[in-house]
C-alpha positions in Angstrom: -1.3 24.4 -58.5 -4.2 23.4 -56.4 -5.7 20.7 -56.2 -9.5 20.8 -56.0 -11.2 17.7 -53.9 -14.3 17.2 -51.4 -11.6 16.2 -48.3 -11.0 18.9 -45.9 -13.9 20.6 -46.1 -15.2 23.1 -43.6 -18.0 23.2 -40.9 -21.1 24.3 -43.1 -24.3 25.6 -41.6 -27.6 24.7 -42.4 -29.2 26.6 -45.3 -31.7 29.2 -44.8 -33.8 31.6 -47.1 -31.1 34.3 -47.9 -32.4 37.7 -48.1 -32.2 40.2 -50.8 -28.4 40.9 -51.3 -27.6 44.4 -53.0 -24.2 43.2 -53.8 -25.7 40.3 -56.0 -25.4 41.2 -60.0 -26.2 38.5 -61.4 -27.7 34.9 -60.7 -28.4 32.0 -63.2 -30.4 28.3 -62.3 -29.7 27.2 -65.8 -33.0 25.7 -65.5 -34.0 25.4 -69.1 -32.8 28.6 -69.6 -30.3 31.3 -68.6 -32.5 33.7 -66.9 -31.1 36.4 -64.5 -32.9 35.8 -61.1 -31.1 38.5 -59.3 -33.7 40.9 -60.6 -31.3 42.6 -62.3 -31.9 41.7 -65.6 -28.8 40.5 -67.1 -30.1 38.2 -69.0 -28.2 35.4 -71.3 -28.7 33.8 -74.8 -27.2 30.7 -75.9 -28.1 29.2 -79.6 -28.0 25.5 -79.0 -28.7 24.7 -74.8 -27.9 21.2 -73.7 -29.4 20.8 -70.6 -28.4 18.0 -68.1 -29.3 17.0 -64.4 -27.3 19.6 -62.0 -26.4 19.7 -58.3 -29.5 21.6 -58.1 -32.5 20.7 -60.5 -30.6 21.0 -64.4 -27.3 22.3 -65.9 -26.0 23.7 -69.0 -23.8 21.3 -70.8 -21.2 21.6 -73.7 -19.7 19.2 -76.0 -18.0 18.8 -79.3 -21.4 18.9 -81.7 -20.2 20.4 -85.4 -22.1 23.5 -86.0 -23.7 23.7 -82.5 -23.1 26.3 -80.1 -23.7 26.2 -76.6 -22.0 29.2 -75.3 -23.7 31.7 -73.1 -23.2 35.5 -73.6 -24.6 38.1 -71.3 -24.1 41.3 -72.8 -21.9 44.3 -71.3 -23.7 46.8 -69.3 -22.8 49.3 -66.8 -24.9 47.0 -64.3 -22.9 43.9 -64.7 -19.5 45.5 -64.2 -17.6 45.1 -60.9 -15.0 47.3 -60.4 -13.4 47.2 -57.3 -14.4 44.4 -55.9 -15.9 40.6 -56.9 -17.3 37.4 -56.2 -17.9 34.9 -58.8 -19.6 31.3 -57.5 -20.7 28.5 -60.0 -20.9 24.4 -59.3 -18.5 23.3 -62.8 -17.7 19.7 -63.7 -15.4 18.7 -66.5 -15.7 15.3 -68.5 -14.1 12.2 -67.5 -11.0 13.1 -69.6 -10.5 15.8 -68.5 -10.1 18.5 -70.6 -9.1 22.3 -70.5 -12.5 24.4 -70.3 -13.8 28.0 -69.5 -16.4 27.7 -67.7 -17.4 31.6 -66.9 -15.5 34.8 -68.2 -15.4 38.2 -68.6 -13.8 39.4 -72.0 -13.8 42.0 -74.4 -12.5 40.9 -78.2 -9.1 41.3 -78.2 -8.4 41.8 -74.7 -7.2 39.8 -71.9 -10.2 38.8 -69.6 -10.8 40.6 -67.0 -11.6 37.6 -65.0 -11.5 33.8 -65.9 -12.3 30.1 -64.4 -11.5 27.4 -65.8 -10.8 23.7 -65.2 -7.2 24.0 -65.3 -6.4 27.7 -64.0 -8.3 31.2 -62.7 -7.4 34.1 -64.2 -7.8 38.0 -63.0 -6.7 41.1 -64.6 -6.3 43.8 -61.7 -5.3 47.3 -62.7 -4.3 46.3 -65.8 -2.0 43.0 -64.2 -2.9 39.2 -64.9 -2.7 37.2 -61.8 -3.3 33.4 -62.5 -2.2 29.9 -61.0 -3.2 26.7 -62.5 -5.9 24.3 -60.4 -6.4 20.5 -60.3 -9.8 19.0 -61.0 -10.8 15.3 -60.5 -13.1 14.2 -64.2 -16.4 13.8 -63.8 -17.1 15.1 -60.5 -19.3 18.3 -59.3 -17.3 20.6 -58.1 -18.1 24.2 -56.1 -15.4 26.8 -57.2 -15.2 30.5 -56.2 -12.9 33.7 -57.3 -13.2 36.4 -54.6 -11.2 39.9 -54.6 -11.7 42.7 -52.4 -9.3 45.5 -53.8 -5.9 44.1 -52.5 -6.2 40.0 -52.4 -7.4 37.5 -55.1 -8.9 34.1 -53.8 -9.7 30.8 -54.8 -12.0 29.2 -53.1 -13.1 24.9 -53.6 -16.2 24.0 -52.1 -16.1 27.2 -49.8 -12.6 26.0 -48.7 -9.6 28.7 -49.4 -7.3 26.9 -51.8 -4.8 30.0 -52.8 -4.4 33.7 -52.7 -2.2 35.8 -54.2 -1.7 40.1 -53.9 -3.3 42.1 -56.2 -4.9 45.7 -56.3 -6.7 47.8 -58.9 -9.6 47.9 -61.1 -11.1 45.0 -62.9 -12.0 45.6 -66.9 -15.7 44.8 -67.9 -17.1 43.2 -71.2 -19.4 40.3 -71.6 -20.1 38.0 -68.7 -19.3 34.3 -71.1 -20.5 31.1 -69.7 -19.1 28.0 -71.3 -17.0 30.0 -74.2 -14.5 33.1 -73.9 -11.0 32.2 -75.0 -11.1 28.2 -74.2 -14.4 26.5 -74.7 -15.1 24.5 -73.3 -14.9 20.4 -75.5 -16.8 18.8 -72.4 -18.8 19.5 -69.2 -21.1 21.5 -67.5 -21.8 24.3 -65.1 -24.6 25.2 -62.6 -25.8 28.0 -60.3 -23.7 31.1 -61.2 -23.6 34.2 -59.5 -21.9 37.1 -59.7 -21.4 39.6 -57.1 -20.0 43.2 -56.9 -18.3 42.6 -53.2 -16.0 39.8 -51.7 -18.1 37.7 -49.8 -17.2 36.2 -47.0 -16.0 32.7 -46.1 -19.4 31.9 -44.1 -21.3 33.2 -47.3 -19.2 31.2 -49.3 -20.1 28.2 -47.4 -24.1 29.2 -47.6 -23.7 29.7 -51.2 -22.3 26.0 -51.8 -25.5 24.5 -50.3 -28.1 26.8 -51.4 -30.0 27.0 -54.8 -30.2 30.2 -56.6 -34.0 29.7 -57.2 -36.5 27.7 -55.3 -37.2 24.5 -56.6 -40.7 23.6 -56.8 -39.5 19.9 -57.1 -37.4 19.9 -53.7 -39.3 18.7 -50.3 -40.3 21.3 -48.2 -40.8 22.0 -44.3 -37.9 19.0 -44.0 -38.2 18.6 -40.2 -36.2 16.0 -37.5 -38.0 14.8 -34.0 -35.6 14.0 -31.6 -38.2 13.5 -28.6 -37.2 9.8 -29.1 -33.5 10.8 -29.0 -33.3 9.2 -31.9 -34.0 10.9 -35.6 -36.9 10.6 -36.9 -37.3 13.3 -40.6 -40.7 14.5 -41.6 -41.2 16.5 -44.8 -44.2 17.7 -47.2 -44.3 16.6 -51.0 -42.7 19.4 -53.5 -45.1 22.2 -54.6 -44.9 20.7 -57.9 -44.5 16.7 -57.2 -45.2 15.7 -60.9 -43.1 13.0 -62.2 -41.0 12.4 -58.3 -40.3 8.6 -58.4 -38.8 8.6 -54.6 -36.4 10.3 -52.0 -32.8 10.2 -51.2 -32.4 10.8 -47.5 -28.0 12.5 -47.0 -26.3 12.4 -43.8 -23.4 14.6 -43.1 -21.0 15.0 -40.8 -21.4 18.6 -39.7 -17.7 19.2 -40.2 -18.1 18.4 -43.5 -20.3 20.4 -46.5 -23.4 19.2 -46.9 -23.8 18.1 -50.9 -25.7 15.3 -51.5 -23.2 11.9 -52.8 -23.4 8.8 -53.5 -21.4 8.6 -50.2 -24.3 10.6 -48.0 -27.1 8.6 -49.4 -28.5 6.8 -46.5 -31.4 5.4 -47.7 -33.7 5.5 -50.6 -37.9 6.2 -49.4 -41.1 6.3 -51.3 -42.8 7.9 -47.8 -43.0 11.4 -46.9 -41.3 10.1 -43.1 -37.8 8.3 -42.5 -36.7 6.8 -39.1 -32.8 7.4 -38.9 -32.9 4.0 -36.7 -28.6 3.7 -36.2 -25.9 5.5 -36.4 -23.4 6.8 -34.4 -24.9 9.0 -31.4 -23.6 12.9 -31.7 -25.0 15.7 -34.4 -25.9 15.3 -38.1 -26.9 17.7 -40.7 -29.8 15.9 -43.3 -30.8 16.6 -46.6 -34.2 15.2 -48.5 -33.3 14.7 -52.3 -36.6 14.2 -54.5 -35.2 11.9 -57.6 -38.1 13.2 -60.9 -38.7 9.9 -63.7 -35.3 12.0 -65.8 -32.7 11.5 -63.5 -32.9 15.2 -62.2 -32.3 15.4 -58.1 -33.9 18.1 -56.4 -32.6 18.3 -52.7 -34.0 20.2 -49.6 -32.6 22.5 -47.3 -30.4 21.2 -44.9 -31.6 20.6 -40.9 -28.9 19.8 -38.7 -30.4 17.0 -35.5 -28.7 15.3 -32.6 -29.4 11.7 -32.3 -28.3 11.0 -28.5 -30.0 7.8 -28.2 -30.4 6.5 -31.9 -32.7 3.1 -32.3 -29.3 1.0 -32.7 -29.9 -2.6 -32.8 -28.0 -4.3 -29.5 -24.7 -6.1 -29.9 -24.9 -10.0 -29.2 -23.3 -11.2 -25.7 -19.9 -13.2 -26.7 -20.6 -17.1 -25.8 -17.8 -19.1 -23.8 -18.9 -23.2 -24.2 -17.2 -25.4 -21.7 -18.6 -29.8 -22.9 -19.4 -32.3 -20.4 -21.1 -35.5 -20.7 -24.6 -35.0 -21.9 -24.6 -31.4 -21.2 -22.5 -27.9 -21.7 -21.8 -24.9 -19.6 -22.6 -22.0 -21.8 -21.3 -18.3 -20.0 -23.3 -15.4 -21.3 -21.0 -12.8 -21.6 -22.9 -8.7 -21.8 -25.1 -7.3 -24.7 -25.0 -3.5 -25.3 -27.2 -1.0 -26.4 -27.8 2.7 -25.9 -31.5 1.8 -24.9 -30.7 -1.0 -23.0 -31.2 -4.8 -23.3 -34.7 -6.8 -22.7 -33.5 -9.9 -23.5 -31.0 -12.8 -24.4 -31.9 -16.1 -26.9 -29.5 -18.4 -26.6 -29.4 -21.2 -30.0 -27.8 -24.6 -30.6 -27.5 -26.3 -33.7 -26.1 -28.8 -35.4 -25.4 -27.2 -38.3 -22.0 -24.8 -38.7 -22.9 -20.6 -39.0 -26.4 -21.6 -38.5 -28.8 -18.9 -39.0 -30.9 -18.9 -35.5 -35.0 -19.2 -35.6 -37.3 -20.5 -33.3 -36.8 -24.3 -33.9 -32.6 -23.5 -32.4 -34.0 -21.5 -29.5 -32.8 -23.1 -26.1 -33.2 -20.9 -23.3 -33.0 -16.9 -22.4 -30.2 -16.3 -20.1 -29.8 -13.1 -18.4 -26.5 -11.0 -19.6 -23.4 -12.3 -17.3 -25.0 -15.7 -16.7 -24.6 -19.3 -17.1 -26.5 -21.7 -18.3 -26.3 -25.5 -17.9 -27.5 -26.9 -21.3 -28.7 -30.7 -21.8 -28.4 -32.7 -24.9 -29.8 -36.2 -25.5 -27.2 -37.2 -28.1 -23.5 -36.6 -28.6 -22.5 -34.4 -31.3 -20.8 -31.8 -32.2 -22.9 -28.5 -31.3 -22.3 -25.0 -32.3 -24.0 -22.1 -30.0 -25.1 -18.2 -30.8 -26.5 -15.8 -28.9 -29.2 -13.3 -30.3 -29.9 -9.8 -28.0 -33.0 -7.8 -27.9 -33.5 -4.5 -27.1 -35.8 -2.3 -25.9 -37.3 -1.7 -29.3 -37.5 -5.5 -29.8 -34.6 -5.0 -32.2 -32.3 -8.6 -32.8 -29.0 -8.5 -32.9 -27.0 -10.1 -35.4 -26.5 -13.2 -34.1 -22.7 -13.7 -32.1 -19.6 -15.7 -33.8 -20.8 -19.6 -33.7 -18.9 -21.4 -30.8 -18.3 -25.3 -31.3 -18.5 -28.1 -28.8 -18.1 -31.5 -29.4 -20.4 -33.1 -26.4 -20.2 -36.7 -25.5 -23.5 -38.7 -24.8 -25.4 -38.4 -21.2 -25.2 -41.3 -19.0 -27.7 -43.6 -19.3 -29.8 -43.7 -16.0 -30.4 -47.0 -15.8 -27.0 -48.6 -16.6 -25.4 -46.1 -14.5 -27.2 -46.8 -11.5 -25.1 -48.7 -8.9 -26.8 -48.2 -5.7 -30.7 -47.2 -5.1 -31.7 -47.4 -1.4 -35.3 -46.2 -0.1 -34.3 -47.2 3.3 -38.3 -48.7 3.7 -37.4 -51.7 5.2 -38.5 -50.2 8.9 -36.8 -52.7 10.7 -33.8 -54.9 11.3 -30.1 -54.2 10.0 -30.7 -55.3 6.5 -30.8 -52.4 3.5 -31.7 -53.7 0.6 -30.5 -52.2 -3.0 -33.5 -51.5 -5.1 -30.9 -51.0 -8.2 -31.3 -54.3 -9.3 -27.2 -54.3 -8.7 -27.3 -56.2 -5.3 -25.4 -54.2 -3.3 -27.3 -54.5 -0.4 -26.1 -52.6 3.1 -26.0 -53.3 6.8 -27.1 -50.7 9.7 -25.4 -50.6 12.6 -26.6 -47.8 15.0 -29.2 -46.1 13.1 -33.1 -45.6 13.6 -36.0 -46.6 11.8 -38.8 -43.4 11.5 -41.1 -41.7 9.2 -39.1 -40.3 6.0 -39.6 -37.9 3.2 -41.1 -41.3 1.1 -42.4 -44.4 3.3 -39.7 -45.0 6.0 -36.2 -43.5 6.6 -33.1 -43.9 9.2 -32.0 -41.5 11.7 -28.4 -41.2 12.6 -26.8 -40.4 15.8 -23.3 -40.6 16.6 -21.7 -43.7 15.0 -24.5 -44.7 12.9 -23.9 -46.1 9.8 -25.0 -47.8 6.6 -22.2 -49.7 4.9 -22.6 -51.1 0.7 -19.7 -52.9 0.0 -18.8 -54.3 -3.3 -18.9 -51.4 -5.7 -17.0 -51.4 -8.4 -15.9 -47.4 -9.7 -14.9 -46.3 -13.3 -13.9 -42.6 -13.2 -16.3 -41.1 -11.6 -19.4 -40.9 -9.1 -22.7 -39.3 -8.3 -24.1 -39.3 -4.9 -27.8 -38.2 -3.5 -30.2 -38.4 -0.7 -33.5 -36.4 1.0 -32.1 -35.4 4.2 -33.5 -33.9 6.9 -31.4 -31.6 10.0 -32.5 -32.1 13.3 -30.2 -29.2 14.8 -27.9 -26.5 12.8 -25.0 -28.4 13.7 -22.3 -29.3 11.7 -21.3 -32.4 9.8 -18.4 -33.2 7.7 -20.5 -35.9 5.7 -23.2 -37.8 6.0 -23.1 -39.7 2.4 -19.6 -41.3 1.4 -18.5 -43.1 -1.7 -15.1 -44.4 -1.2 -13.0 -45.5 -4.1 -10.2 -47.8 -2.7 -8.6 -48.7 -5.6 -7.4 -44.4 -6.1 -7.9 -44.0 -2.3 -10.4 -41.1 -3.1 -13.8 -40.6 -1.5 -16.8 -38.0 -2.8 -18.6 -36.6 0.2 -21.7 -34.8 0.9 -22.3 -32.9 4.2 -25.8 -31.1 5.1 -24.3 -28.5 7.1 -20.0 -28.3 6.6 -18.1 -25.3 6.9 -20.1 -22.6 8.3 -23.3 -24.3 7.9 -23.0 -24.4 4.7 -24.0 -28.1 2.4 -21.3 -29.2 0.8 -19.4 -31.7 -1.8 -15.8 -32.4 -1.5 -13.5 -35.2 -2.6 -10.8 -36.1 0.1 -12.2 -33.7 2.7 -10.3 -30.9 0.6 -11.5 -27.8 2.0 -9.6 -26.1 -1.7 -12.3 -28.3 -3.3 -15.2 -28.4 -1.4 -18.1 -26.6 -3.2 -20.4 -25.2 -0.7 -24.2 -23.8 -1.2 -24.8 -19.8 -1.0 -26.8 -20.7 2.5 -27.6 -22.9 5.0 -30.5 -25.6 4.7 -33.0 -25.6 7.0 -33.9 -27.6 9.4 -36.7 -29.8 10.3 -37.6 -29.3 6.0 -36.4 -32.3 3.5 -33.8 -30.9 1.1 -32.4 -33.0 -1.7 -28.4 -32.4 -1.9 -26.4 -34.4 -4.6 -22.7 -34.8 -5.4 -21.0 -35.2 -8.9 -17.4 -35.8 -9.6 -16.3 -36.5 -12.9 -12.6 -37.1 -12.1 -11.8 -32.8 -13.4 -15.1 -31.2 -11.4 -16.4 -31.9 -7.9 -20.5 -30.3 -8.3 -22.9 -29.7 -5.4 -26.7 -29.3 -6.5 -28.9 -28.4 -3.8 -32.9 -29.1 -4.6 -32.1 -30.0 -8.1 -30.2 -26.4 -8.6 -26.6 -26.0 -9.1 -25.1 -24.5 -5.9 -21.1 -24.7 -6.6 -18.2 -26.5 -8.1 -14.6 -26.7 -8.1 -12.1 -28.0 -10.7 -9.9 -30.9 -8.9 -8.3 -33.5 -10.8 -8.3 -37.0 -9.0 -8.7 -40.8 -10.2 -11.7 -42.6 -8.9 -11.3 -46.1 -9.5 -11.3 -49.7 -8.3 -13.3 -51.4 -5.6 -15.5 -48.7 -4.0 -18.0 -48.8 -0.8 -21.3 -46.5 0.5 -21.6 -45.2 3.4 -25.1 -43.5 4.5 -24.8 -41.6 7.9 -21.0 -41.8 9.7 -19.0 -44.2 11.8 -17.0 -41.0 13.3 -19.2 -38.3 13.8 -22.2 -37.1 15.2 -24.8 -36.6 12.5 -27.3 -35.2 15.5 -30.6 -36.8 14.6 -30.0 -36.1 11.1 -32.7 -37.9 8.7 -31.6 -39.6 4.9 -33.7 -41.1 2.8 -33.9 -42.0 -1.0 -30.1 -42.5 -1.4 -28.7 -43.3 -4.7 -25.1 -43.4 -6.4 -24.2 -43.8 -10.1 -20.7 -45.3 -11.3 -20.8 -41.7 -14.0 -21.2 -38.0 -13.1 -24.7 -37.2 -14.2 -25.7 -34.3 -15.8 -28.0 -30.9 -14.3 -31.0 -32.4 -15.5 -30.6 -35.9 -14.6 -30.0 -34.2 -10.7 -33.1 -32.7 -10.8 -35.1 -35.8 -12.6 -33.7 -38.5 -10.0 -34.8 -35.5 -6.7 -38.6 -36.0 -9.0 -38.4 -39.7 -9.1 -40.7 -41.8 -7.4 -39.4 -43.4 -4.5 -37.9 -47.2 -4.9 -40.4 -50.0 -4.7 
C-alpha cells in the first residue's frame, strides 16, 4: 500500500506555456462543464454537475443525492483508446471520511476495466492481466495522482513523486473514459484537471503537469514578475483578463525542493495591490505563486517564477543588554545587532515598568553596537533596560529580553561633600575649606600663582597641603584642575588616606608611562590609567572614585578606566594636595574637592562645570 502525502516531494520547475502535445487525448478543466480542450473532441456528459472550487478555478463534485447523477461518461472511440502505452493525470480529493471512490476509469459493461484510480487502489488490465495495489489517501485534502505505463512497467505516481511500480506488458482494452462512476462511485469528493495521454510521460512532465492548468484561466494574474535589483523580492503582476468579482491575492512561497501548490502552509500574505514586497525571509531561492481569491471562494493561481532573495529586507536582531548597578547610575554593555543590510543604529530604553513596550518617552541614549554606556538615574528603583536596532531600511527590531536592575539612589552632592578647596587665598599657609565642613589645610612648600579659576598652588618637591580630620564611610571621590609643567612622572599628586583601613585613593597626572592615573594602595594591578598622556602647560580635570569594589579614573569629565579591587575605606581619613615625597615638577592644582561617597559619571562631569568656590 502507498501512502499518498505532500512530504517528500520533488524539485519542481517553474511552469511555462506547454506546447501542443500529439500524445495528449484528452484534457478536461471541469470548469462548468466537461469539455475536451485537447482539441480532440472527446467530449463528456454528466446529468446532474456539482461544481466546487478546485486546485485550479472549479471541480466536479459527487455525493450521495437520491436520484442525482453526477457521473461523467466520455464515449468510446477509436481516438480515445491507448493501446500500448498511457498516462492518466487528475488532482482527486476524497471526503473527510474517507470513503472508497473511482475517480476516472476505463470500462466496458461486463468487463474488468481496462484502467482504474481510485481513492483506495489503481487498477490496470495489461494484455488481458490485472495489476493492482491498494493506495493511502489523507480525507479532505487535494491530492495529484498519476498512472503511467509504457509497454513493460506500470506506475503510480503522488504529486509527480513515484510511489510504486510493478511489471507488466501488453495491450490495454478501451471502452468509455468514466469520471466519478465506473464500478465504485464514487459517495464523496471531487476531481479536477484530467488528462489522458497515449505515451508515458516522463517524471519532469509529470512534475509540469502537477503545477499547470489544463486551460488558461482568465481569473489568474498574469505577467507575475520578481525584482531582485534590491536583492531582496519584490513581485509585480497585472490584474486577470477577466478580474470580475477578484476580492484579493494570495501571495505562495515554496521551497524549490518542494512542489509548488498553493496551501494554507505557502500563503505568505494576503494583498489587495497588484505589487508585494517579500521584506524577510530566509536569504537563498524561492519559487512564488499569485493566487486571485473571486467573491465564491474559487482560487485562481498564476504561474510559478522562481527568485533569489540574497539580501532580503529582514528587520535587524536587537543587541543583547548586560546591566551592571551602582549608586545613582548603571553600566549598560551593548552587545552586536545583526542584519544582512547592516545596522544604522541602536536605542537603548529604561523603564520602570516590567516587559515594557519601548517609545520615545523610554528612550535614553544610542550607543554604538559593542559599547558601554554609563546611565544616570535620579531615584532608586528598580529599572528594566531593552535595546531596539535599526537598520538600514529604518526597520526596528523587536525590542531585546528586559534586563532588571535594582539601582540605589545617587549621592547627594551637597551632603557628600567633605572637602572643597579653591586654593584663592594667594597667600600665607592657611587653606581654607569652602565645604562648609571646616576642614581647613596647611601649606608647607607650595606657591601661590595664577590658576585655572582665581589663584592656585604650585608644587615642587616636598610641597604639600595637609586636611586633617576627615572622617570616611566606604568610599571616596577625589578631583582637581591640574596643570603639568614638564612630562615627568608622578605617582600622585592628590591623596585621601583612610587610616582607620590603612587604604589611600590616589590620583597622579602623569604615572606609569605618562599615563593619569587612579589607584588605591599604589597597586599597579589596580591602577586605572587614561588611553594617553595629558598635556602639558593645558588645565585638565582628572578625578578618582572608589566605591570600596571599583577604583574609576575620569579624565575631563569622561570615563578613562577602572578596575575591580575590593578594599575597606574607613575611619579617620586626611587630604593631601601636592606630595611630601616626590617631586611634582611645577605641577599646578586647583579646584580640589573630595566626597565621603563614590559619585556617579554625571556628577564627575557636573562638579569639572561647577563654578569655582567662593
Amino acid at each position: 500500500m502507498g501512502l499518498i502525502m505532500m512530504a517528500g516531494t520533488p524539485v519542481i520547475a517553474p511552469a511555462a506555456a506547454r506546447a501542443a502535445d500529439d500524445g495528449l487525448v484528452a484534457a478536461y478543466a471541469m470548469e462548468g462543464e466537461v469539455r475536451d480542450l485537447s482539441g480532440n473532441g472527446h467530449d463528456g456528459t454528466v446529468r446532474d454537475p456539482r461544481w466546487v472550487p478546485g486546485l485550479f478555478g472549479n471541480a466536479l463534485a459527487f455525493d450521495r443525492e437520491p436520484g442525482l447523477d453526477r457521473t461523467v461518461v466520455v464515449p468510446d472511440a477509436p481516438g480515445l483508446r491507448t493501446p500500448s502505452a498511457m498516462t492518466l493525470t487528475a488532482w482527486v480529493r476524497i471526503g473527510p471520511e474517507g470513503e472508497s471512490c473511482t475517480f476516472v476509469s476505463r470500462v466496458r459493461h461486463g468487463q474488468e476495466p481496462s484502467f482504474r484510480l481510485g481513492a483506495d487502489s489503481w487498477q490496470v488490465r495489461a494484455g488481458g492481466v490485472v495489476h493492482g495495489e491498494s493506495l493511502g489517501m489523507l480525507p479532505d485534502e487535494w491530492i495529484h495522482l498519476a498512472l503511467v505505463y509504457d509497454g513493460t512497467t506500470i506506475r503510480v505516481h503522488g504529486y509527480g513523486l513515484e510511489i510504486m511500480s510493478v511489471p507488466a506488458s501488453g495491450d490495454l482494452g478501451d471502452g468509455p473514459l468514466v469520471i466519478g462512476g465506473g464500478d465504485a462511485p464514487c459517495p464523496d469528493g471531487a476531481v479536477d484537471e484530467v488528462r489522458l495521454y497515449r505515451r508515458a510521460l516522463t517524471v519532469e512532465e509529470l512534475e509540469r503537469d502537477v503545477v499547470t492548468a489544463v486551460a488558461p484561466d482568465p481569473k489568474a494574474p498574469r505577467g507575475l514578475a520578481a525584482d531582485v535589483s534590491s536583492r531582496a523580492v519584490r513581485l509585480s503582476w497585472e490584474a486577470p483578463v477577466d478580474s470580475g468579482g477578484i476580492t484579493g491575492y494570495e501571495i505562495h512561497r515554496f521551497d524549490p525542493h518542494t512542489l509548488a501548490v498553493p496551501s494554507d502552509q505557502t500563503r505568505v500574505a494576503t494583498v489587495n495591490a497588484l505589487t508585494y514586497p517579500e521584506g524577510c525571509v530566509e536569504a537563498g531561492a524561492y519559487h512564488y505563486r499569485v493566487v486571485a481569491l473571486d467573491s465564491s471562494g474559487t482560487r485562481h493561481p498564476s504561474d510559478v517564477i522562481p527568485a533569489v532573495a540574497d539580501k532580503p529586507e529582514c528587520p535587524p536582531t536587537a543587541p543583547v543588554l548586560q546591566v551592571e548597578p551602582f549608586n545613582g547610575w548603571a553600566r549598560v554593555h551593548v552587545g552586536t545587532a545583526a542584519d544582512e543590510r547592516g545596522v544604522t543604529g541602536i536605542q537603548l530604553h529604561r523603564s520602570t515598568t516590567p516587559d515594557f513596550t519601548p517609545t520615545a518617552q523610554t528612550l535614553v541614549a544610542s550607543p554604538a553596537e559593542r559599547s558601554t554606556h554609563l546611565d544616570h538615574v535620579d531615584a532608586a528603583g528598580t529599572y528594566y533596560y531593552r535595546s531596539v536596532a535599526v537598520d538600514t531600511a529604518s526597520q526596528l527590531s523587536e525590542p531585546s529580553p528586559s534586563v532588571t536592575a535594582a539601582i540605589s539612589a545617587p549621592p547627594d552632592l551637597q551632603q557628600a561633600l567633605s572637602g572643597w578647596y579653591g586654593l584663592d587665598e594667594g597667600s600665607g599657609t592657611a587653606v581654607h575649606d569652602s565645604s562648609g565642613k571646616h576642614h581647613d589645610g596647611v601649606l608647607r612648600n607650595g606657591t601661590w600663582v595664577e590658576g585655572k579659576h582665581g589663584r592656585a598652588l604650585r608644587f615642587h618637591y616636598d610641597g604639600v597641603v595637609k586636611a586633617p580630620s576627615f572622617q570616611a564611610r566606604g568610599a571616596v571621590t577625589i578631583s582637581a584642575w591640574v596643570k603639568r609643567a614638564t612630562d615627568g612622572t608622578d605617582y600622585g599628586f592628590l591623596h585621601h588616606y583612610a587610616h582607620g583601613s590603612d587604604s589611600a585613593l590616589r590620583l597622579s597626572a602623569g604615572g606609569w608611562f605618562g599615563l593619569p592615573s587612579a589607584h588605591v594602595d599604589g597597586n599597579d594591578a589596580n591602577r586605572p590609567a587614561g588611553r594617553e598622556p595629558i598635556p602639558v602647560g593645558v588645565w585638565t580635570h582628572l578625578a578618582g572614585t572608589f566605591d570600596g569594589t571599583y577604583c574609576r579614573l575620569y579624565v575631563n569629565g569622561e570615563p578613562a578606566g577602572w578596575t575591580h579591587f575590593e578594599r575597606d575605606f574607613h575611619g579617620p581619613s586626611e587630604l593631601r594636595i601636592g606630595s611630601s615625597m616626590e617631586h611634582l615638577g611645577g605641577m599646578v592644582v586647583d579646584e580640589v574637592r573630595t566626597y565621603d561617597q563614590a559619585l556617579t559619571p554625571q556628577q564627575i562631569r557636573s562638579i569639572m562645570n561647577a563654578p569655582p568656590a567662593a
